[in-house]
N, C-alpha and C positions, 0 to 999 in steps of 0.2 A: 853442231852446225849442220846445216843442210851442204847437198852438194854443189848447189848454185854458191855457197858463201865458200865453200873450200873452194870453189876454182876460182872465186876471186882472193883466195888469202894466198892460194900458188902462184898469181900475177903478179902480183905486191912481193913476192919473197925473192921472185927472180928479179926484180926492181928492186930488192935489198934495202925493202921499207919494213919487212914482215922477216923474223924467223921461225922455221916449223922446227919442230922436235916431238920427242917422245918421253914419255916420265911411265914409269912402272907402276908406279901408283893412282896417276892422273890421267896415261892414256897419252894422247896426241896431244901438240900443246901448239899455240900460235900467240907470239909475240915480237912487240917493236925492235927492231933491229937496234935502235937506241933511242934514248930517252931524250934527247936532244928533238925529235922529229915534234914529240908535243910540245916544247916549248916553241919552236922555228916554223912549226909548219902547221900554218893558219886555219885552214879548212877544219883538219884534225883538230885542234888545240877545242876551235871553237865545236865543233862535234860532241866532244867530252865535258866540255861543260856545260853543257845544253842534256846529255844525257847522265850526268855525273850521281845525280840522285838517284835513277833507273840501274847503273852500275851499280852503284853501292847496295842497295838491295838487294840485287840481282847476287851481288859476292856471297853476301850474310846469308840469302835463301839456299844458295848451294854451297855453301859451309855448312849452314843446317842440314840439309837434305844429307851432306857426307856423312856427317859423325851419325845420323838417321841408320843409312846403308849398313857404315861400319858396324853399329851395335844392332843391326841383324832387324831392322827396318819395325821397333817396337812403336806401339801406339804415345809410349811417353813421351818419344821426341817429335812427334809431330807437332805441325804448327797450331795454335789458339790464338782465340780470338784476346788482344785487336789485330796482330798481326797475320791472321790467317785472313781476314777480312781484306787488309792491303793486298795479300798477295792474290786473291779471289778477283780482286779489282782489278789488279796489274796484267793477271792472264786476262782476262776480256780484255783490255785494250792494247798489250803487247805480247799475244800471246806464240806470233813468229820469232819474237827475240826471245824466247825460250827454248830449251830444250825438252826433250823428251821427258829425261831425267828430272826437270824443274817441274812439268804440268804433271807429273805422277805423285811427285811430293805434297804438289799443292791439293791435286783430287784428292790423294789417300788422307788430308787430314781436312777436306772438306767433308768427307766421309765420313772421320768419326768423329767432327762434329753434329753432323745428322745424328749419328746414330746416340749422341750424348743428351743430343738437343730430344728426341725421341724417348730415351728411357727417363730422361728430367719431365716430359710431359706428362708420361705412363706414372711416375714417382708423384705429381704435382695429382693427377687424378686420383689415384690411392691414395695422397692424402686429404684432399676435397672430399674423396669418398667418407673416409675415417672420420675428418669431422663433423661433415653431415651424419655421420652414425654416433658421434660422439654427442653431437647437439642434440640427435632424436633421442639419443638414453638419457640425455641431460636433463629434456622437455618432459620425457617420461619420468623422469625420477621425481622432478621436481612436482607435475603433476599429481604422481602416487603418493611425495610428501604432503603436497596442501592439499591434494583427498586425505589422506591419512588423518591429517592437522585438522584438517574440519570434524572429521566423524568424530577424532579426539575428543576436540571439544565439544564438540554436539553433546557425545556422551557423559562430559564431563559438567557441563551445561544441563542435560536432562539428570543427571545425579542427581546437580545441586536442586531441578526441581523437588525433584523425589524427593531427597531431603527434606527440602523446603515447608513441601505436605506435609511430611511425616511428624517433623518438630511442631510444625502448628496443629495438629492432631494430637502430638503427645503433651504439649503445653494444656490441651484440654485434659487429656485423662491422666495425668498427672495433679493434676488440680487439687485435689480433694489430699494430698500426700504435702506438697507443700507450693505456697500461693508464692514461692523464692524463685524455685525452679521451672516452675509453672512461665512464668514471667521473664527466665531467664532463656528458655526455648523458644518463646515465641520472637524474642529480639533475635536468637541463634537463627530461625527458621526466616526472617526476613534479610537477616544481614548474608545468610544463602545464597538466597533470589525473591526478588520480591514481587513476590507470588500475592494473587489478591487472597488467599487465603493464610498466606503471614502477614499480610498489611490488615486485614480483617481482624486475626486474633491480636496484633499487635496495638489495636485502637479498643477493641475489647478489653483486655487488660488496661490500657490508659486512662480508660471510662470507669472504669471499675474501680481503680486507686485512688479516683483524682481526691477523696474526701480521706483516703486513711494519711493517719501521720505516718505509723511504723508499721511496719509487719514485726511485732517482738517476739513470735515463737512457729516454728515451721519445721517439718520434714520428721514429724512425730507421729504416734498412732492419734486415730479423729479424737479432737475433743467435743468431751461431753458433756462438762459443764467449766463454767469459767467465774468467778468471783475477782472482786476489788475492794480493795482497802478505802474508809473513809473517803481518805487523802489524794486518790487515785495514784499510789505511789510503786505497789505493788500489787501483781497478779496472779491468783492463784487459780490451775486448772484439773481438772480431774479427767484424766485421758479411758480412752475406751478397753486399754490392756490392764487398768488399776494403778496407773502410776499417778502421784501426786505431786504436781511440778511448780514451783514458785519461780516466780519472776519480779527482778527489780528494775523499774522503770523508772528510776531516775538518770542512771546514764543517759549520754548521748548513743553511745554505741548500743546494738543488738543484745540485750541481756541474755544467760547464758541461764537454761534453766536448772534448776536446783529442783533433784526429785527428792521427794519427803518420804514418796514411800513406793517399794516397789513388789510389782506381780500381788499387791494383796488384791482382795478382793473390798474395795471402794464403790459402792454403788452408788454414793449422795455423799456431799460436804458441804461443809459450811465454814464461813472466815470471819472472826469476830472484827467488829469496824476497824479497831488497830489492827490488826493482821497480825498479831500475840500470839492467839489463841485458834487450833483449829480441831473439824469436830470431823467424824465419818462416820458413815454409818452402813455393816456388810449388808449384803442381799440375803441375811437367814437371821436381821435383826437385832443384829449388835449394833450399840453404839458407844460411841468413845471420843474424847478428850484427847488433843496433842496439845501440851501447856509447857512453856518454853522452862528447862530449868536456871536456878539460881545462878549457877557454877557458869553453862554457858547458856545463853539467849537462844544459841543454833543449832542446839540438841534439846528434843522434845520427848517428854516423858509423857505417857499413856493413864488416862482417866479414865477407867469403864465408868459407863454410863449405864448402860442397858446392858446386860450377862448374865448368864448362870438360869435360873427358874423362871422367870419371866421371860427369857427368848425360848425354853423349851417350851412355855407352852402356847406360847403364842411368835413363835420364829420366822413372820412376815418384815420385809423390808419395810423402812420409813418410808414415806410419800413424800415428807419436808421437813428440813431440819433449818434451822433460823434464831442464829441470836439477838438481842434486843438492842437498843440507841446504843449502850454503853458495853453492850459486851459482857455485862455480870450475870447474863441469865442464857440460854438456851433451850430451845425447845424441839420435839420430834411429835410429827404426825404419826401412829402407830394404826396401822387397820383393824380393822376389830377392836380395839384397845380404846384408842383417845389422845389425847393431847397430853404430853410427858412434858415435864416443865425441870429443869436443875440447876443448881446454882454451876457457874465458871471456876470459882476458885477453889474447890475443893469436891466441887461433881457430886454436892447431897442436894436430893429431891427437892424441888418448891414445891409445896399443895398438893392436893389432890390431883387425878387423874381427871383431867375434860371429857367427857365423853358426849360425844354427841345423841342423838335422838336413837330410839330403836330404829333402825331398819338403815342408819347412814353412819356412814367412816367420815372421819377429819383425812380432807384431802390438803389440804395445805393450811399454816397459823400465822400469825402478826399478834406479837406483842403491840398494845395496841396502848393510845392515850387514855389515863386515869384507872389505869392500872387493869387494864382491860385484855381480853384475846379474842380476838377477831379470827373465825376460820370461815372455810369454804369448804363445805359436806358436802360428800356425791353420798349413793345409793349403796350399798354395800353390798362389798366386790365390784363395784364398775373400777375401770380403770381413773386414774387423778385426774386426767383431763377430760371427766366424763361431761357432755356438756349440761347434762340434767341438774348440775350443781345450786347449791342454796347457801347463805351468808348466815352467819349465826357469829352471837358474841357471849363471851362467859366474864361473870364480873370474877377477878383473881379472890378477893379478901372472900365472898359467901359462896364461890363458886356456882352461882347460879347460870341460868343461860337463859339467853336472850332472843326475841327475833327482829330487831328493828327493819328489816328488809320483810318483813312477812313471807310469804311464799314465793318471792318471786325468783324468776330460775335466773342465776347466776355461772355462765359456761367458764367467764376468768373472771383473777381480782389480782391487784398486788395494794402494798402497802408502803409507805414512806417509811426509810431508817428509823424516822423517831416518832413513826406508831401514830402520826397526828393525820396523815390523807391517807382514803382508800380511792381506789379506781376502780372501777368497774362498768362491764357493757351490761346491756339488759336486753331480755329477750326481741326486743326489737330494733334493737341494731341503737339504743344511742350509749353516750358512755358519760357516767356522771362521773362527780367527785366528787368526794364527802370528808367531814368532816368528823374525825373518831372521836369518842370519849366514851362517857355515860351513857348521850342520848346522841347518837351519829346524825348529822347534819347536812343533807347533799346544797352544794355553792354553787357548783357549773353542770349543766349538762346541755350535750352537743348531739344530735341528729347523722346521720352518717349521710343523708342529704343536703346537709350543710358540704363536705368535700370527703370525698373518696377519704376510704382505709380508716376510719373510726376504729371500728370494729368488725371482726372480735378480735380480741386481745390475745396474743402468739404468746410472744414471751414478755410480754409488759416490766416495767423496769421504773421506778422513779427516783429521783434522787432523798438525799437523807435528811434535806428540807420540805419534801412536799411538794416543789416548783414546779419541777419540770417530768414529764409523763415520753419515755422513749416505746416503739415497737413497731415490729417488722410489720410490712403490710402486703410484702408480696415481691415476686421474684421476675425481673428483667431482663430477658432473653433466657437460651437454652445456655450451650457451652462458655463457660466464663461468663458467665449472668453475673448482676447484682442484687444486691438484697435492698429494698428499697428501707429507710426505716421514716416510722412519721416522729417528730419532736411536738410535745405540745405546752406549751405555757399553763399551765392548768389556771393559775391566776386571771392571766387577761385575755385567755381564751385564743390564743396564738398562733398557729402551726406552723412548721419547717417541715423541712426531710434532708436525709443525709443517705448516700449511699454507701455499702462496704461489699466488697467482692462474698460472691454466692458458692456455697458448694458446689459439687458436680451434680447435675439432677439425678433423683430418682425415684422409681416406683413406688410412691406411698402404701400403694396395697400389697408391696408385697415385703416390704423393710416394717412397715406397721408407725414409720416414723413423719410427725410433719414436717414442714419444710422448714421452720422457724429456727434459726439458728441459736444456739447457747450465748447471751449477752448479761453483762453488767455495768454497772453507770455507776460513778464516784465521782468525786472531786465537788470543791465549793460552786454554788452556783455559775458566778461568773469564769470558772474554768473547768466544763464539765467533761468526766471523758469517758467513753463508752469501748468498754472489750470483745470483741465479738469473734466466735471460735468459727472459721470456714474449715471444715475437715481435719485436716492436721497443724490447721495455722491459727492463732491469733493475730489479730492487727487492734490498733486502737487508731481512734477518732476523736480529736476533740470536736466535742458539740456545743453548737452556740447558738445561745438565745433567743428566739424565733423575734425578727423582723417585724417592721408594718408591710417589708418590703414583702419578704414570705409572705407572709398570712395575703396580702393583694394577690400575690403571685398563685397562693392555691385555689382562694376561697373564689376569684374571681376567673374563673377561666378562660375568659376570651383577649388573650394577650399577644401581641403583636410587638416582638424586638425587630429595631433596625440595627444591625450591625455596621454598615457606615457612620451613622450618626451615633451610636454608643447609646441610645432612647427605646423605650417599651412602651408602648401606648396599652393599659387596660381598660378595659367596658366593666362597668361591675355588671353584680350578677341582675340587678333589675333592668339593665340599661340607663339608669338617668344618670350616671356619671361619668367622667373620663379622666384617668390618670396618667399622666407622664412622667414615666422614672429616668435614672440616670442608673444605666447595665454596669457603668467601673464601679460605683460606692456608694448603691441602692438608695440615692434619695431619691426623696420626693421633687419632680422640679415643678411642677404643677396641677392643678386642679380644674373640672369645668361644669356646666352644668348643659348639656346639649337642649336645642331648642324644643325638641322633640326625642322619644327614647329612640334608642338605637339598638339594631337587630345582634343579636347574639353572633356575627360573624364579625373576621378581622378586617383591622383598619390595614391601608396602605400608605406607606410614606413615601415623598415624591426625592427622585436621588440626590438631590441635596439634602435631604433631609429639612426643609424649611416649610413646608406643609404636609397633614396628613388627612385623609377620605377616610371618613366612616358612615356606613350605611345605615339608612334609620330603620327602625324595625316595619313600616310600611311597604320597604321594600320599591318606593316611588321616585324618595328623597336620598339624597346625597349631601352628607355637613364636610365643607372644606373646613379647616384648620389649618391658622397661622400658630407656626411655631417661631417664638423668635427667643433666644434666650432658656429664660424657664420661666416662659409666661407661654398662655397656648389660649388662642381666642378664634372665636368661632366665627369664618370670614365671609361664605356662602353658604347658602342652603339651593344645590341644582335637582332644579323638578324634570322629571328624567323623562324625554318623551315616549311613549307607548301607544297603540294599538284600540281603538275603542272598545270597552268590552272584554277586554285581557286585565287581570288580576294577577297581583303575587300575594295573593291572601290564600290560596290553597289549590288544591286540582281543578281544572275546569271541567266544569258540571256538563259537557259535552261531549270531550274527549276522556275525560281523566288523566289529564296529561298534565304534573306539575312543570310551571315554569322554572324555568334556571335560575340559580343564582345570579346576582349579582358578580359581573366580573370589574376591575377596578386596576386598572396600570398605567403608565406616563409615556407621553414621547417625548418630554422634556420636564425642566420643572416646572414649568408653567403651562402646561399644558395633559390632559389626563383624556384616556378611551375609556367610556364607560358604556356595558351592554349589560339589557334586560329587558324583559319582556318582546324580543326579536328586533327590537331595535339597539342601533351602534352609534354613539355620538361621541365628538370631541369637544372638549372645553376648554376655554381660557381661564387660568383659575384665577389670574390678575383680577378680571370681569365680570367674574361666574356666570359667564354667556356659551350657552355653544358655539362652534366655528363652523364652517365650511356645512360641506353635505350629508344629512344624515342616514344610514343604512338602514333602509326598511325591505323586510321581504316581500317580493313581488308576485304577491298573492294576497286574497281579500277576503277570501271566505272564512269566515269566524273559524271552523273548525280546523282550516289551516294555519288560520294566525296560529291558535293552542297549539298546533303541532311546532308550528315555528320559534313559537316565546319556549319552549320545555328544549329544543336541539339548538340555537341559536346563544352563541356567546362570542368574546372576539378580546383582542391581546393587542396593546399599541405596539408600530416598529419601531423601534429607537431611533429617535434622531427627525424621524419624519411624518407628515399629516397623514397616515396610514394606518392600518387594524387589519389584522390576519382576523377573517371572520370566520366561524366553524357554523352555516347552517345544516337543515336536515337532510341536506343532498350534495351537500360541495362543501370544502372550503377553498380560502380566496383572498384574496385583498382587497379593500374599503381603499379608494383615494376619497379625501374628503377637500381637496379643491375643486377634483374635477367631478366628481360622483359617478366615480367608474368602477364596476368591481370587473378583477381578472381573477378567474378561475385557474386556481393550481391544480387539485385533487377533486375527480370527481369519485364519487360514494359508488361503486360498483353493485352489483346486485350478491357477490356473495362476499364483500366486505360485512364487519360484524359496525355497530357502531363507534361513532370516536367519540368517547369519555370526556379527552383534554389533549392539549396541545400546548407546547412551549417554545420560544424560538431562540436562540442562543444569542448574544449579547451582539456578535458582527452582523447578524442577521443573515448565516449564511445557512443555517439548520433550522427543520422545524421538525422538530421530534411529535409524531402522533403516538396516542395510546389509544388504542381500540378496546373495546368489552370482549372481555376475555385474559388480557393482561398482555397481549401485543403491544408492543411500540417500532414504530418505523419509523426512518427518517428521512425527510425529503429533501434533496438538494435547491435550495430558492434560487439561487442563478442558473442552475444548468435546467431546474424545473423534471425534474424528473429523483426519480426514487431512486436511493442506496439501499446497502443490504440490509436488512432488519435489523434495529439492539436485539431483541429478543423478542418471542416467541410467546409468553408467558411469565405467569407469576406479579406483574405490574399493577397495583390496584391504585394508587394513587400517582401521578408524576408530579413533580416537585420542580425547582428550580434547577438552570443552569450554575455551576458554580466557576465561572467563567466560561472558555468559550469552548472548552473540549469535555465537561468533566456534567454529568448530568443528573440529577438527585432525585430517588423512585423509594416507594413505599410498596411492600409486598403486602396482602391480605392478612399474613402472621402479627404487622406491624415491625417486621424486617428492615431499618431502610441501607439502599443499595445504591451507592454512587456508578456510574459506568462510566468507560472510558468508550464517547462515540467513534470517535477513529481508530481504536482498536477493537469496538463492538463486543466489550470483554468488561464484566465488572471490576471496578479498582478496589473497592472495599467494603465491607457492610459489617453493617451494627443495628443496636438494639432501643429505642428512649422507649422511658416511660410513658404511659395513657396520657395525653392532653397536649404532649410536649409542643414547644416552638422553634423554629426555625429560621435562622437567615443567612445568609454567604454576606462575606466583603466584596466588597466590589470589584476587588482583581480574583478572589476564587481561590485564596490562600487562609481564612480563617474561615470558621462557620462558628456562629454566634448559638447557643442552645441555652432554649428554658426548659428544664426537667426537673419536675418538680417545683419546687421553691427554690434550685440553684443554677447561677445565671452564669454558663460558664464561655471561652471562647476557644474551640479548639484548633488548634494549628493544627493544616492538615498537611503534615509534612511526619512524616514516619522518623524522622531521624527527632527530632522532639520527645515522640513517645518513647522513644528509648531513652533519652537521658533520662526521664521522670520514672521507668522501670528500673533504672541502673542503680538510681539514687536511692530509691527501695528497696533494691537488694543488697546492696553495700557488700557484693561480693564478685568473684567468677563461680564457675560452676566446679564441686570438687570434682576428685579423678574417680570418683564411681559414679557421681553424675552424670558426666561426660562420659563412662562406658553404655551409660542407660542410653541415652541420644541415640536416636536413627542413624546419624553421622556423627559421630567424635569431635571430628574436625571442624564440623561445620559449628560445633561450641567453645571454640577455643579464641578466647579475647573478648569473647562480646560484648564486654565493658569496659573498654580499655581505663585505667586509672583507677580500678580496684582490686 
């Protein structure tokens, strides 16, 4: 207490209200003289309980603050909060009822409050700090992770390209080794990444298969030659190391082959129609007999034939060896020599020796009808397929010889099993057939300007009636090509074609070897089946019976499929006819006879498919066609308006500038844009009336009309009275309500010319093709150009096949589908000369006529592989898959075999 309160507590004490004292421990002390005075004495009483909460505190604070002092005034017994907060409060507003002693206690732990309150902030900032260091190593980390994770994959991503390439690359040059594994890397190489160069070789392979049944022998040295039994039951090949491999082709599964004979030296064989009896003959002129024994069927005992004196002195290989209908006889071509004849069953001589004329070798023989031998003499020493060749026949019983061909040069021939048809081309390209006996008979002969691939004759092949006439005519793209082959009815004068995968190409001048691959044909007419050796593989073929529908499909070439409607409309070859087939099950659905002939170009169907436009050979007129059903009647004839003085009969004698084709497209079904001769008109084909305004160039002088009818053509918009028109300085758009054209593209002075143009189905693209093989494409709403497709290589542009996907023909006859909004080709392939074309209408099937076969390919890559998978009827083994670019990237890729 201060000393104003001690001299009133010494007032009070001598008024013996108050007692003072002393305590040793507590110092001076002042209190109530008795306890009576609070309860009696009012002032007091009520004083105290007005401050009684302020006392009590006030006790506990300097209780605390004591035992503080006593234990040497440490930080642990000072006050915290909350109670350090009350007593913080209690000094500001009482802080004369305090002692010295009480506001020391209370500052000293205001103080290290502070000072706790200060290092919690210093502690809260270091760890703020830390986190934020821990968040920026966190954001780094994770950063350098998903860097990390991208390049991973990026790289793991560019492998699988690399892979990708590589297997589609080694699918090719694997090829010629086995058409299994061939087929099995190209599925590897897209199931990768689907690279347009594994989607390329992957539709190449699927094109190439789509006619074999099996692939029955593969991953063997090349063969070289291949033979079939009557029956088509079993196949025998003679491979290029000397092994002789039979195969039986009656299972369902992959036949396993069975070598007859190994590392000798087999240059030529032969397989008697039962497949009994087989013959060989070495390259220093032996020949010999393998004749199944008694005991067992499947061990063959050896018949020399040819041996000992006769091959030393004359030790030239056979050129052909060939047994007869039944197999009791065989024969060998001998160079220098002559025609060897010997019985089967016990391998002694028949007759004398053939010999042909001084100064020619028997290049090949046929037992022939009426007991006859039909050969083909080259020049002696030319090689067998020497084309200077000549036809000669020897009667067997006088052995005299014959020339019923006279001189005429014969380069191939083959014969029928049973000796009764010969075939052959003649020096002028046609290919007869005849009839053997006594006196030979020719029945058919055919012009090679009748339809492509007559002649000449590769490996010619006929069956063992006579009927049917198979050979190769030629080879279909480079890498994983096909082998085109022609079938012919020789009876009703017929043709088909069948395709089977092609070796790997090569240098003819420097192998010495033609392209024609090693084939045989067996089985009864109505189940015929054709062998044919690609490199190290055989595959077979059933062949069947050439069509009306084939023979329309080759002989007439101007053929137009709709793939919406499932319809082909052909022009024959004179124009005065028109056929309409059915693309599922080659009928016939109609016939017509046009009122006028019609031009050798294609007809158009309108997208219903309920009428078709074919142009007449005038090049004036236009025949509408109702299709309804399968009846097809001719509904208009629109006379096209033109220019006075403009012709599409040839060049104008002015300019020399031919006029453009007719171009021919729909804005609906009823409705068609037709241009030519520099004008552009629409039609109602209800009516056969033009509509609206027509497009004429606005220019008048003759010599520019001709410039205008030779650059002027034009493409209806879907949906609307419009025509994208491409004249010789712009193109643009035709309205034909209002007859207004707007200019999109002007023709700059160092653009080349535009060829053609197509516009995508939304009508949001119009792909140009310029001269030279550029195509651009120009945006129609925003009216301004994207980036190029490309640059080159384009000679023909094709359709949309939907709205992204755009179909081009290279000058090779390459075609190359691209992808415009990725401006990157999706895939390319190979057809044959003439072929047709059509997309579905959503851009998921394309309809092809190749050749005489009318197939529809999904263009969906997971398709081709099930149809590769199902002909390989395996996985790849583990040293195939050590061959692989990638291993891995061949592991499964057929799941379920």
């Amino acid at each position: 207490m201060g000393e104003e309160q001690w001299a009133i507590a010494r007032a009070l004490a001598e008024a013996r209200v108050l007692v003072l004292g002393a305590d040793p421990e507590r110092g001076e002390t002042v209190e109530l003289a008795h306890e009576a005075l609070i309860e009696h004495w009012q002032p007091l009483a009520q004083q105290l309980e007005k401050d009684r909460t302020f006392l009590t505190w006030r006790g506990e604070l300097r209780y605390d603050r004591a035992r503080w002092w006593r234990a040497g005034r440490p930080d642990g017994l000072l006050l915290e909060d909350p109670a350090l907060s009350v007593a913080v409060r209690t000094l500001d507003e009482r802080r004369d009822e305090l002692t010295e002693e009480d506001r020391e206690f209370i500052e000293a732990s205001v103080g290290l409050r502070d000072r706790k309150e200060r290092e919690a902030a210093r502690s809260e900032r270091r760890k703020r700090y830390l986190r934020m260091l821990w968040a920026v190593v966190t954001v780094l980390a994770v950063v350098a992770a998903t860097v990390v994770s991208v390049l991973y994959l990026n790289l793991l991503r560019e492998q699988r390209r690399l892979a990708s390439d590589r297997l589609a690359q080694q699918a090719a040059s694997i090829d010629s080794t086995s058409l299994t594994i061939s087929s099995l890397y190209a599925v590897g190489a897209y199931r990768s990444e689907a690279r347009p160069e594994a989607r390329s070789a992957l539709l190449a392979q699927y094109l190439r298969l789509q006619d074999v049944e099996r692939v029955v022998m593969e991953g063997h040295a090349e063969v070289k030659d291949v033979k079939l039994t009557e029956d088509g039951t079993h196949a025998y090949a003679l491979l290029s190391n000397g092994d002789f491999a039979k195969l039986d082709l009656r299972g369902k599964k992959r036949p396993v082959p069975t070598l007859r004979e190994k590392r000798r030296d087999n240059e030529r064989i032969a397989v008697s129609p039962d497949g009994r009896i087989m013959a060989r003959a070495s390259n220093w002129g032996l020949v010999s007999l393998g004749v199944p024994t008694a005991a067992d069927p499947g061990v063959l005992r050896t018949v020399p034939l040819r041996e000992g004196d006769p091959v030393k002195k004359n030790p030239r290989a056979a050129y052909d060896m060939r047994f007869d209908g039944d197999g009791r006889r065989i024969l060998a071509t001998i160079p220098r020599e002559g025609v060897l004849m010997w019985r089967t069953d016990d391998g002694r001589r028949l007759g004398r020796t053939l010999v042909p004329p001084r100064g020619w070798d028997a290049a090949q023989a046929w037992f022939a009808a009426d007991d006859t031998v039909v050969a083909r003499i080259v020049p002696s020493g030319a090689e067998a397929d020497d084309t200077r060749g000549r036809l000669v026949s020897w009667d067997l019983e006088t052995g005299s010889l014959h020339r019923p061909w006279d001189e005429r040069t014969t380069a191939s021939a083959t014969v029928s099993g049973n000796g009764r048809v010969l075939v052959t081309c003649t020096e002028q390209g046609a290919l007869e057939a005849w009839r053997l006996g006594t006196a030979p008979r020719r029945f058919q002969s055919w012009s090679n300007s009748s339809f492509q691939g007559l002649c000449p004759l590769y490996t010619p092949r006929v069956d063992a009636t006579g009927r049917y006439l198979i050979n190769p005519t030629g080879r279909i793209g480079t890498d994983l090509g096909r082998m085109r082959f022609l079938v012919i009815d020789l009876e009703r004068g017929w043709p088909a074609t069948f395709d089977t995968p092609a070796a790997a190409p090569e240098d003819q001048n420097i192998t010495g070897r033609g392209f024609a691959p090693p084939v045989a044909l067996a089985g009864p007419p109505n189940d015929l089946r054709a062998a044919v050796g690609v490199g190290g593989s055989i595959v077979t073929v059933r062949v069947k019976p050439p069509t009306s529908f084939d023979t329309n499909a080759l002989l007439n070439r101007i053929r137009t499929p709709d793939a919406p409607s499932g319809r082909m409309a052909v022009v024959d070859s004179k124009g005065t006819g028109l056929q309409l087939w059915n693309l599922a099950d080659h009928r016939l659905l109609a016939t017509a006879r046009p009122s006028r002939p019609l031009a050798r170009m294609y007809a158009a169907f309108s997208p219903g498919g309920r009428r078709m436009l074919t142009i007449a050979e005038d090049q004036r007129t236009v025949l509408v066609w109702r299709i309804d059903g399968s009846s097809l009647r001719e509904e208009h004839v629109l006379e096209l308006p033109a220019p006075d003085g403009i012709t599409a009969s040839g060049p104008d004698p002015t300019t020399g500038r031919v006029p453009s084709w007719i171009n021919l497209s729909f804005s609906d079904n009823d409705h068609a844009v037709i241009s030519g001769l520099s004008y552009v008109s629409r039609w109602n084909l209800e009516t056969g009336k033009p509509e609206g305004e027509i497009y004429r160039p606005p220019v008048q002088d003759r010599a520019q009309l001709a410039n205008e009818a030779a650059g002027t053509f034009a493409s209806a918009v879907p949906g609307k009275p419009q025509a994208v028109v491409r004249t010789v300085a712009e193109i643009g758009v035709w309205d034909f309500t209002t007859g207004e054209f707007k200019r999109w593209i002007k023709k700059e002075d160092y653009d080349r010319s535009v060829r053609s143009f197509a516009l995508s189905p939304d009508g949001k693209v119009l792909a140009v093709q310029y001269a030279g093989g550029r195509v651009r494409l120009w945006d129609v709403r925003k009216k301004g150009w994207k980036p190029s497709l490309t640059y080159h290589g384009v000679y023909y542009l094709g359709r949309f096949l939907g709205d992204r996907l755009l179909h081009t023909t290279t000058a090779a006859g390459e075609q190359v589908v691209w992808d415009i909004d990725k401006r990157q080709d999706t895939y390319r392939y190979y057809v044959g000369y003439g072929s047709a074309l059509s997309p579905s209408t959503d851009g998921k099937n394309l309809t092809l006529v190749d050749g005489s076969r009318t197939s529809t390919i999904p263009l969906d890559p997971e398709r081709w592989t099930d149809r590769l998978c199902a002909l390989a009827e395996r996985e790849p083994t583990d040293e195939e898959k050590d061959l692989a670019a990638d291993p891995d990237q061949v592991e499964d890729v057929c799941p379920g075999f």
